[in-house]
N, C-alpha and C positions, 0 to 999 in steps of 0.2 A: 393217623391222619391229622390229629387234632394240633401235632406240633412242625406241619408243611407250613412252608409259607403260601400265598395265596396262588401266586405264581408256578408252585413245583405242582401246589394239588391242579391248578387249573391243566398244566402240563403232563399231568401223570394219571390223573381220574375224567377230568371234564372232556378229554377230547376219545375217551372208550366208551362212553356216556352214549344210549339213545337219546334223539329229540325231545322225546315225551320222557324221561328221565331228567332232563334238562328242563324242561317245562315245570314240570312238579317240584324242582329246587328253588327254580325262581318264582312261581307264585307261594311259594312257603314263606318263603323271602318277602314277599308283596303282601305276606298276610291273608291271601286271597284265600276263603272256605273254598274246599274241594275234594274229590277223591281220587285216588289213582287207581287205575286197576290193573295190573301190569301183564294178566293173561286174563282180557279180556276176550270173550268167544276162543280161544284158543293160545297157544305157547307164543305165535307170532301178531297175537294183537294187543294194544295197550289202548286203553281211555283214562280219559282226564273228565271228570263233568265240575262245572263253577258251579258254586252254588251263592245268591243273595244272601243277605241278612236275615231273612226270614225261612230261608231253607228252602226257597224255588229254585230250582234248573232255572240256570242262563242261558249258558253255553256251554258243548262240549268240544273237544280233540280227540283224535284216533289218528291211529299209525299201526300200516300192518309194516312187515320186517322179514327180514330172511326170504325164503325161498318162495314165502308164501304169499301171495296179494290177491285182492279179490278186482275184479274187471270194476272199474269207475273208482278207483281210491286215489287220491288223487296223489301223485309223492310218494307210492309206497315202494318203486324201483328205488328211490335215491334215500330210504327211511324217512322222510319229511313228511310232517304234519300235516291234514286236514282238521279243518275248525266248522263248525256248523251253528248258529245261534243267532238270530236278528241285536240281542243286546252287545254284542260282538261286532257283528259286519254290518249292521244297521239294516236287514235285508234277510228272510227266512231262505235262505241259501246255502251251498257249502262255498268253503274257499280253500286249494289245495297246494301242494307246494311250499307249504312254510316251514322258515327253522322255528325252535320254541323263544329266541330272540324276537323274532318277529310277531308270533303269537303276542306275548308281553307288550311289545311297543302298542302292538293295535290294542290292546286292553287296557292299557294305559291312558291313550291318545283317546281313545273311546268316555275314561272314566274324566277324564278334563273338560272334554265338549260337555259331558252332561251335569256337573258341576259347573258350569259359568252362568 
């Protein structure tokens, strides 16, 4: 893989790729401390938790997958992310329905507001 151009791997790996596989590349990428857990409570759940500078819980993501979903996940028909964390959405709520692009952008847009 190491010798794909960026293009062949995004064409031939990124798009067989879960959301929250996706996610966990690009906060690596972002440098973001984290964990993944890829069979989290079972084979069809995955988590992501951020972690601060000082090792507190931010925010986390979950995505259930396959056959399996639990009643109130938000996205878990179409695989797509739910996110839950006030340093995140600004607000102790979930937010359902996300690619892990969009997770990013909000983490991003997030970490701008509160550096200015």
């Amino acid at each position: 893989m190491r010798n794909m151009s960026k293009k062949t791997w995004k064409l031939r790996v990124w798009n067989h790729m879960t959301e929250m596989q996706k996610l966990d590349i690009l906060l690596k990428h972002a440098k973001v401390p984290h964990t993944y857990d890829p069979k989290y409570l079972s084979d069809y759940t995955e988590q992501i938790v951020v972690y601060n500078s000082e090792g507190q819980r931010m925010w986390d993501a979950i995505c259930f997958h396959g056959t399996f979903s639990l009643p109130g996940s938000y996205g878990a028909e179409q695989g797509l992310i739910e996110v839950m964390g006030a340093q995140l959405l600004g607000h102790d709520d979930v937010k359902g329905w996300l690619t892990a692009r969009q997770v990013t952008k909000m983490w991003r847009c997030r970490n701008a507001a509160q550096n200015r």
